[in-house]
N, C-alpha and C positions, 0 to 999 in steps of 0.2 A: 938789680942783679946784672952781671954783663950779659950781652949778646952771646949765644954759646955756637959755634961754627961746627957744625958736624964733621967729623973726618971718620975714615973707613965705617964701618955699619951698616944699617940696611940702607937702600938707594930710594926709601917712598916721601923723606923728607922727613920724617918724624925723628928726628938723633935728637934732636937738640928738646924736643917737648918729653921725650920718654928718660933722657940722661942717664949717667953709666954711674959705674962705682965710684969715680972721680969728680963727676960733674953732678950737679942737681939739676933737676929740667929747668928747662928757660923758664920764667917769671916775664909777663910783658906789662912796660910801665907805660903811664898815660902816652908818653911820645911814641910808642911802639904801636899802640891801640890806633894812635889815630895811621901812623899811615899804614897799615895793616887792613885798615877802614876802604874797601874802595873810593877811588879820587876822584874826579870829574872825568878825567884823561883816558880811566879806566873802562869808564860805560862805553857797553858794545853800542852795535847800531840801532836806530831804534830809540834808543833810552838817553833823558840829559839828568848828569849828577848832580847831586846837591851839595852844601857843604857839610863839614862836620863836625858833630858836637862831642865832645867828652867830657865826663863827670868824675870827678872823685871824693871820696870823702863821705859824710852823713846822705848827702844828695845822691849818691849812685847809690848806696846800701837801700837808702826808702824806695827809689824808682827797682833796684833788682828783688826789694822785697815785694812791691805792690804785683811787679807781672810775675813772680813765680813762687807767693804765697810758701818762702821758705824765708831763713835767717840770715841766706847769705853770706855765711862764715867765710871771711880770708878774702874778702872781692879786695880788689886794688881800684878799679877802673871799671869804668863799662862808657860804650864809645857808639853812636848812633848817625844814622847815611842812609841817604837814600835814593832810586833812579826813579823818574818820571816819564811818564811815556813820550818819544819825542811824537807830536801829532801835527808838527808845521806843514804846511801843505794840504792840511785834509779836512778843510770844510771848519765847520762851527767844533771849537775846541774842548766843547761841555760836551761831544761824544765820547772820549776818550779820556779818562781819570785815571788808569792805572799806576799803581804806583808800585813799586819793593825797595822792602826798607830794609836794613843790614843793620845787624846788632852786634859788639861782642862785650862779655864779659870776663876780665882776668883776672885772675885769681892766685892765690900764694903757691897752691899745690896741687897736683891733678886731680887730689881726693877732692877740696873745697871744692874744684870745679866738677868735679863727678856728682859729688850732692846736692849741686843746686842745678843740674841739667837734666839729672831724673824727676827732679820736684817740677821742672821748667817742663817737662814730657808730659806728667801726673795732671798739671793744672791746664796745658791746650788742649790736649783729650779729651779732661771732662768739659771744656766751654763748648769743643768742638761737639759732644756730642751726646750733650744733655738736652731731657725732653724727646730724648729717643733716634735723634739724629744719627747719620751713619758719616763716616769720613770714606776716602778711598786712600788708599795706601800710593806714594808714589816710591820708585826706585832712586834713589841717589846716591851717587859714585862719587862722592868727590874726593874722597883720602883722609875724612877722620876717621877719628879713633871707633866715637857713637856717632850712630844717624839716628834720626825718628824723620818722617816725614809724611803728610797728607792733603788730601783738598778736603776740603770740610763741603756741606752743603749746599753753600753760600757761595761757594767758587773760589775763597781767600784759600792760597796755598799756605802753608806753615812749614818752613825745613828749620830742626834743629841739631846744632851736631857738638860734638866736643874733639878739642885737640888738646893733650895734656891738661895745663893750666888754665886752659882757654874752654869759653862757650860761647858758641859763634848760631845765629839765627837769621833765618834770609826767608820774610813773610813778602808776601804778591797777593793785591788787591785790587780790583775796581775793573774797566774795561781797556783791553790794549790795542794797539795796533793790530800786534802779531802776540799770538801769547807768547810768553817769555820762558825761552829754556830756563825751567830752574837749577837741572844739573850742573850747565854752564854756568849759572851764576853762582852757585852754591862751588862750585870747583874754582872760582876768581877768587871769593873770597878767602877758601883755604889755602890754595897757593899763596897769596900773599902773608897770610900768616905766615907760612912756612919760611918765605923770602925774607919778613922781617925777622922774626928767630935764628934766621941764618948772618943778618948784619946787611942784609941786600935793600936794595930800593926796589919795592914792587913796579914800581911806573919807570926802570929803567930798560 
């Protein structure tokens, strides 16, 4: 589907994933995913990126059906990245293993991606907090549509969110430096979304 370029409408970025009478919401194909994807270029301070992998085909439908024990109806793509805590400078490097990883999955229509981001909600909840385990709820702003977000008890963050056609996931593990805004991160990644729906280069 083409890039669709928002013009007049509301100003929070969303024109082009919500679509009018004229236009259907953007659709993002494999090349959109990956750079949509944080870059290397992209990681704030602190953090060195990784490359990135995108799947399409039987191979993303098995990997979006094993983490969100749904069917995955209408996926195109799903596109995976991730930052590493930069730890140069600070001693023996087996202190520090934090990682976040950055997911998204696109999908044909906002509905395919609404039902597999509530089942994607349904199934880290329960891992999160079965056997009687509590999560805590975190706050995130970053400009989807849906949020869900928690620390579990373990300390592993989970933010999951939806933009139209899209479901985008930005999971934080291990020990950091500096723990990691996840709003800020969770807001890199939707901007860029937004920037690639728009026809733009996130990294310019």
């Amino acid at each position: 589907m083409a890039v669709l370029t928002a013009c007049g409408g509301s100003d929070d970025g969303l024109d082009a994933f919500r679509g009018d009478g004229d236009r259907p919401p953007v659709t993002l194909t494999p090349d959109m995913v990956r750079t949509a994807l944080p870059s290397k270029a992209s990681a704030p301070k602190g953090f060195e990126g990784d490359d990135i992998d995108v799947e399409v085909g039987d191979e993303a439908v098995e990997a979006c059906t094993e983490a969100t024990e749904s069917n995955c109806g209408g996926l195109i793509s799903m596109g995976a990245t991730d930052f590493d805590t930069d730890d140069s400078g600070r001693g023996d490097s087996s202190d520090y293993d934090g990682e976040v990883d950055f997911g998204i999955l696109a999908f044909q229509s906002p509905d395919d991606a609404s039902a597999t981001y509530k089942a994607l909600v349904v199934e880290e909840r329960g891992k999160a907090e079965e056997d009687g385990k509590t999560v805590k709820p975190l706050e995130i702003d970053a400009g989807a549509e849906e949020t869900e977000a928690f620390e579990d008890a373990d300390g592993e963050t989970v933010v999951m969110m939806r933009i139209g056609s899209v479901v985008a996931v930005v999971n934080g593990d291990g020990t950091f430096v500096e723990k990691p805004n996840y709003n800020d991160l969770a807001k890199l990644q939707i901007d860029r979304l937004k920037k690639t729906a728009q026809g733009k280069n996130p990294d310019a």
